[in-house]
Structure formats: structure tokens, C-alpha cells
Biopython code that builds the backbone (N, CA, C, O; Angstrom):
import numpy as np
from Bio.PDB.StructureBuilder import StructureBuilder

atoms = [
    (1, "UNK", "N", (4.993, -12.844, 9.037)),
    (1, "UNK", "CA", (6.145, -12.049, 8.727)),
    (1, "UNK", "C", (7.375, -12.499, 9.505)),
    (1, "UNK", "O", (8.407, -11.836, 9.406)),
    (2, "UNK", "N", (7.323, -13.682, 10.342)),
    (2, "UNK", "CA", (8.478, -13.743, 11.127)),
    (2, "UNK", "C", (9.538, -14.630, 10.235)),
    (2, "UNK", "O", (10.714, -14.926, 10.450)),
    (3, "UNK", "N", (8.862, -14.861, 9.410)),
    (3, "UNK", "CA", (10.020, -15.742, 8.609)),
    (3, "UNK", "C", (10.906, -14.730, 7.508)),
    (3, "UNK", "O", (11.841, -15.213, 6.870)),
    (4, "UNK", "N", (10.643, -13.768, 7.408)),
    (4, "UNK", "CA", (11.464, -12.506, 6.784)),
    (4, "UNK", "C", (12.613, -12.229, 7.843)),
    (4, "UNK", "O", (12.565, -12.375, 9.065)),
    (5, "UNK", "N", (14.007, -11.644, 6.778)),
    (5, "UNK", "CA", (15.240, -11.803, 7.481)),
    (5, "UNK", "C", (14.709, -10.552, 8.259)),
    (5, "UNK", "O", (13.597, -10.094, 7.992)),
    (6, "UNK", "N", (15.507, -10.005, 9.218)),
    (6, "UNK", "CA", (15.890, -8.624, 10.023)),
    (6, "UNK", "C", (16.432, -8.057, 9.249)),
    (6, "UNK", "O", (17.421, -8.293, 8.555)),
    (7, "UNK", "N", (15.196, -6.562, 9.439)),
    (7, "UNK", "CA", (15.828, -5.111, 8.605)),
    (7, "UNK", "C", (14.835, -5.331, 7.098)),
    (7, "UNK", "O", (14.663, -4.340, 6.389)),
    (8, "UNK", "N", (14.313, -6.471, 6.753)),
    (8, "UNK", "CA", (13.213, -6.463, 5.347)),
    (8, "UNK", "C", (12.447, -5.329, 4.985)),
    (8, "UNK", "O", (11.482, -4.693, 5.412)),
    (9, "UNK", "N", (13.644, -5.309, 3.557)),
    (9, "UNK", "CA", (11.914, -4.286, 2.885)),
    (9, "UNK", "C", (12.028, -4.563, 1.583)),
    (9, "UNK", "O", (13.050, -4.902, 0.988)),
    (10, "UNK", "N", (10.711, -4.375, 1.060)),
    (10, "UNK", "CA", (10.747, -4.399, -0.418)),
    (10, "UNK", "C", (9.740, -3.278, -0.632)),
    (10, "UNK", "O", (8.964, -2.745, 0.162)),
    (11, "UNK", "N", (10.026, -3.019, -2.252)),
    (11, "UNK", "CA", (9.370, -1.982, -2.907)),
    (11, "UNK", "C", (7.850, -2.780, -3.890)),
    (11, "UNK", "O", (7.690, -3.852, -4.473)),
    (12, "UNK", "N", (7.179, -1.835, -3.693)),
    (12, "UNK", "CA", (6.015, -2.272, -4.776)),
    (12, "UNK", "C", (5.488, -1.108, -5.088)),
    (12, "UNK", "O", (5.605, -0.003, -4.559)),
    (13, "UNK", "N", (4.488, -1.723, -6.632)),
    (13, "UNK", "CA", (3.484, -0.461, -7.471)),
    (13, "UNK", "C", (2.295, -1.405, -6.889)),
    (13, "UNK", "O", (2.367, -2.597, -7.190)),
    (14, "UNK", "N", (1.033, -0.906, -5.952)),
    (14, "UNK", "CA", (0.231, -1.423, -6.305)),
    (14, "UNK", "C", (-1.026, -0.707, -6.657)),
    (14, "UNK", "O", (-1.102, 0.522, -6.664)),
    (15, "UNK", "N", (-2.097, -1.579, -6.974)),
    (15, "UNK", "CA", (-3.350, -0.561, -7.843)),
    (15, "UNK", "C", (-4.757, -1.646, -7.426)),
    (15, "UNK", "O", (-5.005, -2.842, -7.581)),
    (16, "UNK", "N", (-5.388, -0.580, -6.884)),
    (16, "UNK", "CA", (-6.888, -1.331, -6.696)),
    (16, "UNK", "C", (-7.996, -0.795, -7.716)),
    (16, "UNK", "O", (-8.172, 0.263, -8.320)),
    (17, "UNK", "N", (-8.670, -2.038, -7.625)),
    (17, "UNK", "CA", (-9.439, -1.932, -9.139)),
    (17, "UNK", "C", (-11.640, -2.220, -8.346)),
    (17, "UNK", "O", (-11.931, -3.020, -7.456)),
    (18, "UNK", "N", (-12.377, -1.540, -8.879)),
    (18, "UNK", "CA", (-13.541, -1.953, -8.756)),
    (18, "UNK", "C", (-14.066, -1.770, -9.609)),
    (18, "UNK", "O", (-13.875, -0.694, -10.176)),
    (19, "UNK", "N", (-14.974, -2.689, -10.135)),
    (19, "UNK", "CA", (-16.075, -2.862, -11.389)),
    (19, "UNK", "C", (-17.307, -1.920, -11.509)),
    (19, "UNK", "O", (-18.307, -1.916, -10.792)),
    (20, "UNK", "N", (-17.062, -1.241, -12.414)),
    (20, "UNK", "CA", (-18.495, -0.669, -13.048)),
    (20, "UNK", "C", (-19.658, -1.657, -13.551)),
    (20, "UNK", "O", (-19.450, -1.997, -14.716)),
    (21, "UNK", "N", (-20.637, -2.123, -13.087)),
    (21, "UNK", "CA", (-21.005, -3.174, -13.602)),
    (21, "UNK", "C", (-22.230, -2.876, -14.525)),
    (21, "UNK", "O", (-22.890, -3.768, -15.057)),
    (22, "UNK", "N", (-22.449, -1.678, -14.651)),
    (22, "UNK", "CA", (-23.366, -0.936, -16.000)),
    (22, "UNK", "C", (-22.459, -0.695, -17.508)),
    (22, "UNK", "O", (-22.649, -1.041, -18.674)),
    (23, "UNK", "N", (-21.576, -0.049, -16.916)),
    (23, "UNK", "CA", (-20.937, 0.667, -17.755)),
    (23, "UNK", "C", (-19.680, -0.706, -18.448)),
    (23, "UNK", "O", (-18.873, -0.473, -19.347)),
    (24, "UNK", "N", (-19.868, -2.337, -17.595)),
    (24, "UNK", "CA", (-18.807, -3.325, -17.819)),
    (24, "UNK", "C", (-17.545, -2.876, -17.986)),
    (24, "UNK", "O", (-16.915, -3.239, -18.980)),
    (25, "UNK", "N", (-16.873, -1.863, -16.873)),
    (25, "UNK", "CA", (-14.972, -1.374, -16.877)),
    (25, "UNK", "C", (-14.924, -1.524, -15.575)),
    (25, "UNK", "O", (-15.812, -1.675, -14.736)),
    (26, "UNK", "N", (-13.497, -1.450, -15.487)),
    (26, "UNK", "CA", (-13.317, -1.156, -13.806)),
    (26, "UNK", "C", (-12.460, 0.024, -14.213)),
    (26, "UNK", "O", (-11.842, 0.298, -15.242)),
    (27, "UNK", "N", (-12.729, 0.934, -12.454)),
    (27, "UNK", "CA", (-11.893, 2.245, -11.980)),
    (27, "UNK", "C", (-11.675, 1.801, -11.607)),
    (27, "UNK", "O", (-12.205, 0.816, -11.093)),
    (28, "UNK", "N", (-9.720, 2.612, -11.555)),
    (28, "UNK", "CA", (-8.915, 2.167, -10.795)),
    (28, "UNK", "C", (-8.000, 3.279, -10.313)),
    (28, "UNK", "O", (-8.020, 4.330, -10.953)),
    (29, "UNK", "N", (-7.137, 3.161, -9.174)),
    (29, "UNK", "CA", (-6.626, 3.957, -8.696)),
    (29, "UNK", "C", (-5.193, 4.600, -8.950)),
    (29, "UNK", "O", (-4.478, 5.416, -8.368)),
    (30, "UNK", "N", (-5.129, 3.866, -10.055)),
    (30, "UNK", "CA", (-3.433, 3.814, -11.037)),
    (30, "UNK", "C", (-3.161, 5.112, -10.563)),
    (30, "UNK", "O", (-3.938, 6.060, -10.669)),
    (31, "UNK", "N", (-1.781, 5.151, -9.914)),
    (31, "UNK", "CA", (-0.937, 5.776, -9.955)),
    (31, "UNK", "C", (0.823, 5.925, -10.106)),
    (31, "UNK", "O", (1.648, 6.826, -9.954)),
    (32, "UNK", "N", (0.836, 4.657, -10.447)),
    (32, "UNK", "CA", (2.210, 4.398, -11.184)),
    (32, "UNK", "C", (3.509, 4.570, -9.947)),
    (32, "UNK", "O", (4.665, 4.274, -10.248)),
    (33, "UNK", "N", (3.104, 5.144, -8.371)),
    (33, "UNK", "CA", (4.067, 5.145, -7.669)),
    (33, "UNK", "C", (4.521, 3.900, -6.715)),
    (33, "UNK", "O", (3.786, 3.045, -6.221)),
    (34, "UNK", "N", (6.067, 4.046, -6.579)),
    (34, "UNK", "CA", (6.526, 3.177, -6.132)),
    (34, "UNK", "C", (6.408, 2.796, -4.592)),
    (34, "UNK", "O", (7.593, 2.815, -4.259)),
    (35, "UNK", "N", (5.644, 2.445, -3.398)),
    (35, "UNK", "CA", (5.628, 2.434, -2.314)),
    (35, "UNK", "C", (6.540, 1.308, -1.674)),
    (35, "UNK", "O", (6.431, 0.128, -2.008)),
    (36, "UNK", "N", (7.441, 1.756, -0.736)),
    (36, "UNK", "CA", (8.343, 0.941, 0.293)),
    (36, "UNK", "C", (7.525, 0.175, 1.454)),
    (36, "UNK", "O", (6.883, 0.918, 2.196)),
    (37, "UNK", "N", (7.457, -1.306, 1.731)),
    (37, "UNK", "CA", (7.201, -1.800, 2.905)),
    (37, "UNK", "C", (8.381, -1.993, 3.521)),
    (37, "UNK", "O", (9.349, -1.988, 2.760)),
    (38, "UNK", "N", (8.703, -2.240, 5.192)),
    (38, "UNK", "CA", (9.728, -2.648, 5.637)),
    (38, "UNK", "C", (9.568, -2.791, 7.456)),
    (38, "UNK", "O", (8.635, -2.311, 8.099)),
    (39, "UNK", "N", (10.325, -3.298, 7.831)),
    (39, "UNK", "CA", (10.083, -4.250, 8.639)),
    (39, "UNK", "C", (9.810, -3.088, 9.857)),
    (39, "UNK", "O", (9.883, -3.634, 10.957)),
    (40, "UNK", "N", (9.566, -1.883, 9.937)),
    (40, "UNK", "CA", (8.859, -0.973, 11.162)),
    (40, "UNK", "C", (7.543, -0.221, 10.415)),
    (40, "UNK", "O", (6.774, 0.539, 11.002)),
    (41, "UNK", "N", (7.464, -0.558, 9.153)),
    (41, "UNK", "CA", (6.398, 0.016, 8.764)),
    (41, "UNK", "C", (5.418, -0.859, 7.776)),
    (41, "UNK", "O", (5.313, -0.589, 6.580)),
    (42, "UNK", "N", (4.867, -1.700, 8.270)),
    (42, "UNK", "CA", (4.349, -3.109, 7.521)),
    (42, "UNK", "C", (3.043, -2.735, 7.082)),
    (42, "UNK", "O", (2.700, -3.577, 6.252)),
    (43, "UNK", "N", (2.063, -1.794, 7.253)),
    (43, "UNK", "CA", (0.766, -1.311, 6.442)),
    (43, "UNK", "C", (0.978, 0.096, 5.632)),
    (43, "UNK", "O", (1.565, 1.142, 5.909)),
    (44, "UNK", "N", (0.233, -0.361, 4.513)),
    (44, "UNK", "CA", (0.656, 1.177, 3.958)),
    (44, "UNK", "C", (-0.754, 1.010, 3.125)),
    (44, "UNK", "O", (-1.170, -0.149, 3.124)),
    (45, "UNK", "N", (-1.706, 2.138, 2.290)),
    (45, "UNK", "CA", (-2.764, 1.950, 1.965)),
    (45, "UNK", "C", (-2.977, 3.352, 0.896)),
    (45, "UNK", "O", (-2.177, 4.199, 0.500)),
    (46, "UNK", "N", (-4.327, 3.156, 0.673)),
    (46, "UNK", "CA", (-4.952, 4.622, 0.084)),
    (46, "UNK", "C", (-5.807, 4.924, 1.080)),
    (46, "UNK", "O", (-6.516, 4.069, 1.610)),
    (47, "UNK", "N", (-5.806, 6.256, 1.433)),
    (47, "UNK", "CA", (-6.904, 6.779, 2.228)),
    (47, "UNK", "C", (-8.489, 6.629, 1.702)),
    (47, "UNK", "O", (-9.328, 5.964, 2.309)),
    (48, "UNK", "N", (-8.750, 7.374, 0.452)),
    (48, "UNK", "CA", (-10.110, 6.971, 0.284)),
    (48, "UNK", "C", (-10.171, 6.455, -1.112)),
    (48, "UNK", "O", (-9.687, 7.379, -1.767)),
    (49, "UNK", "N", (-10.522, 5.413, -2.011)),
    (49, "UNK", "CA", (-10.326, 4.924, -3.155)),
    (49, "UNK", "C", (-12.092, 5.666, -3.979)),
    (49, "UNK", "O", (-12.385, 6.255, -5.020)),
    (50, "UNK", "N", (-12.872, 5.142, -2.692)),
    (50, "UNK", "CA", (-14.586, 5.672, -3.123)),
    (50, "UNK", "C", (-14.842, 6.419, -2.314)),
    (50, "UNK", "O", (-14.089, 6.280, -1.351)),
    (51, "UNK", "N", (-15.682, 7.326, -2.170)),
    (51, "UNK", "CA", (-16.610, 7.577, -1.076)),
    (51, "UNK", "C", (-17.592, 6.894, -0.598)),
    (51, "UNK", "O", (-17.991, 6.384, -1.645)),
    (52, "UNK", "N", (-18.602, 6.321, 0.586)),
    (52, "UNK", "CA", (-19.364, 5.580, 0.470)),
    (52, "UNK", "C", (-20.867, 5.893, -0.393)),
    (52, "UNK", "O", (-21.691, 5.085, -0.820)),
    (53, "UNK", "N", (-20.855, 7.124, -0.444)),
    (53, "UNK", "CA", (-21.948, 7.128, -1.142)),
    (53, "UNK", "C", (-21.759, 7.246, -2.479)),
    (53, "UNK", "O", (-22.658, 6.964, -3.271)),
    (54, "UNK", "N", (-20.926, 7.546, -2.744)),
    (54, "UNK", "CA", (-20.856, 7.141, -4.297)),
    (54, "UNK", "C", (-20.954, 5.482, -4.631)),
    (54, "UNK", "O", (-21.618, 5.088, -5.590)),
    (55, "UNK", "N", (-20.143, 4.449, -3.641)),
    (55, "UNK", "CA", (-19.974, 3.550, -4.075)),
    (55, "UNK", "C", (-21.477, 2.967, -3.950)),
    (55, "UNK", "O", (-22.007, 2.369, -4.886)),
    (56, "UNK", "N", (-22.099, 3.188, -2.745)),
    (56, "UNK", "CA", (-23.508, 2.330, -2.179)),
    (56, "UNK", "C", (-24.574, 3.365, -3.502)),
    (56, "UNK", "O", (-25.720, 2.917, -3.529)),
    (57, "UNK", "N", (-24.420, 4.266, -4.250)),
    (57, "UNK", "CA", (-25.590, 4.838, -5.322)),
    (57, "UNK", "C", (-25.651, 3.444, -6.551)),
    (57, "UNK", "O", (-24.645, 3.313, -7.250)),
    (58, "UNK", "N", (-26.634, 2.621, -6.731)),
    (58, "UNK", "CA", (-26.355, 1.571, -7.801)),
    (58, "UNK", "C", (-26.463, 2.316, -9.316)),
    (58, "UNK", "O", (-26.343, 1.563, -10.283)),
    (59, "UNK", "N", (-26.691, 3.814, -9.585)),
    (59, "UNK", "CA", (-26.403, 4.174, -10.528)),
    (59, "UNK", "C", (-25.022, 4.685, -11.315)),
    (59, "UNK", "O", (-24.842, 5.143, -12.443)),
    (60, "UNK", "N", (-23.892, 4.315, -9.896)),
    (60, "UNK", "CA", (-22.951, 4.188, -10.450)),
    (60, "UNK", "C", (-22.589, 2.654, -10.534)),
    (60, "UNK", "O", (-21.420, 2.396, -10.822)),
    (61, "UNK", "N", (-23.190, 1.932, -10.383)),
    (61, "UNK", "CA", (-22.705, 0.629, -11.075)),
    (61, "UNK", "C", (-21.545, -0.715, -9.738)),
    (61, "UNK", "O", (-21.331, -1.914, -9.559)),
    (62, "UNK", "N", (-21.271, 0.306, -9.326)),
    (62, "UNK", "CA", (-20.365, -1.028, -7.783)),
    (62, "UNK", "C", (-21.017, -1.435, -7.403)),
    (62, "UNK", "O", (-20.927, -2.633, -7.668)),
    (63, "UNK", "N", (-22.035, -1.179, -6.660)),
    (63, "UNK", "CA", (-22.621, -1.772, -5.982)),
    (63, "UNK", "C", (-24.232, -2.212, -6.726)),
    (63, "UNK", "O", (-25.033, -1.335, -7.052)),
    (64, "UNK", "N", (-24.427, -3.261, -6.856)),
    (64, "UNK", "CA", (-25.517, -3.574, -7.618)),
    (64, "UNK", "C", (-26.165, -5.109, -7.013)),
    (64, "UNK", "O", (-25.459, -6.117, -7.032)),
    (65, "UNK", "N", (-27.525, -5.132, -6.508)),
    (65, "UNK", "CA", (-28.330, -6.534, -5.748)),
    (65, "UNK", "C", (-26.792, -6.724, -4.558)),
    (65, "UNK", "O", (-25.961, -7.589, -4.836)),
    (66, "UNK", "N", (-26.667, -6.143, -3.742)),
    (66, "UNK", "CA", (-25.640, -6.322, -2.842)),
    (66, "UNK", "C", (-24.235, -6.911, -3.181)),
    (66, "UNK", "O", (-23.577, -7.332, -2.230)),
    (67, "UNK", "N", (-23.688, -6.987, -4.485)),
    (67, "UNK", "CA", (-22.973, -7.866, -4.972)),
    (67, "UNK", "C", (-21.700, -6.640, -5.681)),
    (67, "UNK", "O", (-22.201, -5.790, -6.418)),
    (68, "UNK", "N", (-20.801, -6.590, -5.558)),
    (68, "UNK", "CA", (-19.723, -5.772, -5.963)),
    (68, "UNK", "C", (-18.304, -6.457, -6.398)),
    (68, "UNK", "O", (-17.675, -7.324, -5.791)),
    (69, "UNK", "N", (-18.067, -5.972, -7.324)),
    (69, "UNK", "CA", (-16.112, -6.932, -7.861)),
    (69, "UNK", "C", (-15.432, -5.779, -7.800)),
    (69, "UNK", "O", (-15.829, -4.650, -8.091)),
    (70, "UNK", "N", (-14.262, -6.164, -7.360)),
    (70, "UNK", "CA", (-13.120, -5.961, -6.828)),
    (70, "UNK", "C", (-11.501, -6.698, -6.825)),
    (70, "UNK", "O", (-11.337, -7.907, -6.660)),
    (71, "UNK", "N", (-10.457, -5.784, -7.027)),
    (71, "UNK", "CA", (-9.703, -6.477, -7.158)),
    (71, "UNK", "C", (-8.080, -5.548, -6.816)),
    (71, "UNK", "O", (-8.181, -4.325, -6.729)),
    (72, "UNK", "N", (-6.796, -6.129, -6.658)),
    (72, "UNK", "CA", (-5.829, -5.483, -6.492)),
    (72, "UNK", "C", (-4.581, -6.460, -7.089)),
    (72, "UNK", "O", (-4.548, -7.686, -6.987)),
    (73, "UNK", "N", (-3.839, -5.838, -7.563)),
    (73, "UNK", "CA", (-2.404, -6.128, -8.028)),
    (73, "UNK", "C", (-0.954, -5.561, -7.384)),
    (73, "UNK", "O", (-0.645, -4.449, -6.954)),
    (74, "UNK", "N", (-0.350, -6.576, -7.487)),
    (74, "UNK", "CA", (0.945, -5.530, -6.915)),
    (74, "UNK", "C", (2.241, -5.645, -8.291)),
    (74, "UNK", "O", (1.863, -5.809, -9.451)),
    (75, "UNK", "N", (2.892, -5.596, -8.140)),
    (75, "UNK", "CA", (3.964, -5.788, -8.805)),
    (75, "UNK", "C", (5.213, -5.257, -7.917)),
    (75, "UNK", "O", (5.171, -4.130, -7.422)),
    (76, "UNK", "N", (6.378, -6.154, -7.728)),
    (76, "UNK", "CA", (6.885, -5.774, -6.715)),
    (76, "UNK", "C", (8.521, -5.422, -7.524)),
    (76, "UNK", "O", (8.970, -6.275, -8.290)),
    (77, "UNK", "N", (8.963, -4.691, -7.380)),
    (77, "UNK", "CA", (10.168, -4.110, -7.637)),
    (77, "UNK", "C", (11.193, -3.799, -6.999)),
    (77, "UNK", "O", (11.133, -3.174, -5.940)),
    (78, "UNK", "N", (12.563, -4.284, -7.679)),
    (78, "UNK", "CA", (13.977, -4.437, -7.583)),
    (78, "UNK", "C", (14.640, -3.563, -6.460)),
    (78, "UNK", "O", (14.921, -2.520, -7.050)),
    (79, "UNK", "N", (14.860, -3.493, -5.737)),
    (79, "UNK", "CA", (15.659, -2.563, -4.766)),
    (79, "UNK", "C", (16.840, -1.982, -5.585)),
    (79, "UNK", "O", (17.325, -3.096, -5.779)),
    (80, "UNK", "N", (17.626, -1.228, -6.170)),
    (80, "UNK", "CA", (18.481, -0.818, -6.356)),
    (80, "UNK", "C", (19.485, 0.294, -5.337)),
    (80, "UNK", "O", (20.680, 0.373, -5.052)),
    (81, "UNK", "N", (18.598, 0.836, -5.101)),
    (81, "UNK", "CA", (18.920, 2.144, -3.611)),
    (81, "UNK", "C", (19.927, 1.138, -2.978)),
    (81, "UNK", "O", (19.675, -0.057, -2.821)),
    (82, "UNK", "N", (21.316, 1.862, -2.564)),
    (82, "UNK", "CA", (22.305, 1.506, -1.702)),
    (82, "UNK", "C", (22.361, 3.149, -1.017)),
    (82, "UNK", "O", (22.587, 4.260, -1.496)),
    (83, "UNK", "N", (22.044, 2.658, 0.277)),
    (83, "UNK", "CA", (22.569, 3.489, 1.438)),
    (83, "UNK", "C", (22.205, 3.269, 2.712)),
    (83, "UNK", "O", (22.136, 2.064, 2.956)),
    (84, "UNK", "N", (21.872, 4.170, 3.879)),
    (84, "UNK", "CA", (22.021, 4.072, 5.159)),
    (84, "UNK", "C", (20.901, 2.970, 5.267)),
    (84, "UNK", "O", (20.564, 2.501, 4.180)),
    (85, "UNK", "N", (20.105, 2.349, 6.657)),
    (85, "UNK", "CA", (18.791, 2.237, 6.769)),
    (85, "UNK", "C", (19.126, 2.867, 8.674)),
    (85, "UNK", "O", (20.172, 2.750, 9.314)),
    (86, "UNK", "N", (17.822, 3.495, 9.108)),
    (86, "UNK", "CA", (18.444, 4.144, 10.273)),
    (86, "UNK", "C", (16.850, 3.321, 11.121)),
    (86, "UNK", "O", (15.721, 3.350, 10.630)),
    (87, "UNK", "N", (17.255, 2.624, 12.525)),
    (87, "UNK", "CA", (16.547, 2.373, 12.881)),
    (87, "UNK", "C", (16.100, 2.514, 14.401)),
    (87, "UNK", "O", (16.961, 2.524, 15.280)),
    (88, "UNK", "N", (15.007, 2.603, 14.647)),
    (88, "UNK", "CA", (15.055, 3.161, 16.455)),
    (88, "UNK", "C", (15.465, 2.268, 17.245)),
    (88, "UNK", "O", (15.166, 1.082, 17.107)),
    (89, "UNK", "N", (16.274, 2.761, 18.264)),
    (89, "UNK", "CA", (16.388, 2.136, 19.451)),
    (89, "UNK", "C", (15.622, 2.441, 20.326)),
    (89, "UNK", "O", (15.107, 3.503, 20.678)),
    (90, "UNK", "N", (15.570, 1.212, 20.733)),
    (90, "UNK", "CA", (14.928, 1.150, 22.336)),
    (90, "UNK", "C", (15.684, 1.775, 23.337)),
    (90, "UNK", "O", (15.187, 2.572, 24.133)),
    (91, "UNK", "N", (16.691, 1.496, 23.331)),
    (91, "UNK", "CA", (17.742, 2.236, 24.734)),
    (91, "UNK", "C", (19.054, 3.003, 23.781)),
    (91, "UNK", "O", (19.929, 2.501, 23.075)),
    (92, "UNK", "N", (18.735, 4.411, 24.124)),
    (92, "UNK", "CA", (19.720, 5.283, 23.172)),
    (92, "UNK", "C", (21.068, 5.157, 23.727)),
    (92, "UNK", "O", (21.261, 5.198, 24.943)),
    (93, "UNK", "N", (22.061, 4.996, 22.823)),
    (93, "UNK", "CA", (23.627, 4.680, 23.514)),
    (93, "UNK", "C", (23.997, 6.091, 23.809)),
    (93, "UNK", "O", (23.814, 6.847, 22.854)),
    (94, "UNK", "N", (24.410, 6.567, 24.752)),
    (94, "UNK", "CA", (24.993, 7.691, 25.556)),
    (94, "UNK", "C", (26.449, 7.773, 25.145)),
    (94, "UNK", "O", (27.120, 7.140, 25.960)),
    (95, "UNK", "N", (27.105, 8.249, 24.303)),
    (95, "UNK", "CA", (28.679, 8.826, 24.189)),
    (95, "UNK", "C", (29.366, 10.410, 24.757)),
    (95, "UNK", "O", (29.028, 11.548, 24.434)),
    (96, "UNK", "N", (29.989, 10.144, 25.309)),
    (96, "UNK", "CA", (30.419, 11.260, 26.564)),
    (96, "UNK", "C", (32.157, 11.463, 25.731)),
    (96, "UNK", "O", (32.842, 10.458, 25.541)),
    (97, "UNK", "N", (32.511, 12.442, 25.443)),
    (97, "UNK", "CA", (33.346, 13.082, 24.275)),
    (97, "UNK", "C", (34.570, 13.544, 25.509)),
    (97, "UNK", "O", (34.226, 14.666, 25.880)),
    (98, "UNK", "N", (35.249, 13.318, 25.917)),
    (98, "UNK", "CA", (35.984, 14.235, 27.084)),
    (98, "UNK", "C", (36.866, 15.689, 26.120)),
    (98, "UNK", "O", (37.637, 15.796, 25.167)),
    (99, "UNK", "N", (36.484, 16.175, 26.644)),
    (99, "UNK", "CA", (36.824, 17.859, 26.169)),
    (99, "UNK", "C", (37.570, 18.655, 27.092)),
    (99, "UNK", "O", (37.837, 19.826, 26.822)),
]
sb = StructureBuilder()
sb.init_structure("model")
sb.init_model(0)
sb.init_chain("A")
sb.init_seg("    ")
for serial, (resi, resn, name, xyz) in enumerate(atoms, 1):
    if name == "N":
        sb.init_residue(resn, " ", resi, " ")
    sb.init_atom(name, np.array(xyz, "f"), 0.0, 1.0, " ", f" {name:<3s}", serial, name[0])
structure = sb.get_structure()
């Protein structure tokens, strides 16, 4: 990431996908929203996509002879948003107002 300018962010849709391998589909986690990366907040995720025991039961089909497919897409989208970006300082500037 060090080769990204100062202050980087971009927007993305992304969607993780795992194979039913009985049923031959994949579930997926489509949700059509737009998530922001940027340069103080560089991981962003789904909390739980499976449970483990759903995924490790081979009668639902992921997990099957130890072998599971998987997959993710992003699609990354246009910034349009013009406005502030507000970022922390390390050493807060002190302004003293005389009154």
C-alpha cells in the first residue's frame, strides 16, 4: 500500500461466493452495498458469511472429501462524493482566541 498517494480511498461492491457442491450453485452473500476503503481504515469484511457447522455438515454440500470452492469479486466504483475528509492528528493544534 505504500505506493498509494496520501489520503487514498476508493469505493467497492464486493460479494463472496461458496459452492454447493450437491446441489452444483454457489451462495452468496450479495448485498449490493457500497463499502469505502481508505488510507486509516484498510480492512473491512463480513462478520460471519457461514457458521462453522453448517459449513463442516457435508450434507450441505461446502465442504465435501476435505475439498471446498470458493470465491470473491469486487467491483470497484467511481468516487463522486465531494467534501470534507477529516483526519486524526497526532499532536492536536491548540488555538487560544484572546477575548
Amino acid at each position: 500500500m505504500s505506493s498509494l498517494p496520501t489520503r487514498w480511498e476508493i469505493n467497492v461492491i464486493f460479494n463472496f461466493f461458496v459452492f454447493d457442491q450437491l446441489q452444483d450453485k454457489y451462495v452468496t452473500n450479495v448485498d449490493g452495498r457500497i463499502r469505502g476503503f481508505h488510507s486509516m481504515m484498510t480492512e473491512w469484511g463480513i462478520s460471519k458469511f457461514l457458521d462453522l457447522e453448517t459449513f463442516h455438515n457435508p450434507s450441505n454440500g461446502y465442504l465435501i472429501n476435505d475439498t471446498c470452492v470458493f470465491g470473491a469479486e469486487f467491483f470497484v466504483v467511481k468516487n463522486t462524493f465531494k467534501g470534507e475528509f477529516l483526519s486524526k492528528m497526532e499532536y492536536p493544534l491548540l488555538i487560544i482566541i484572546p477575548g
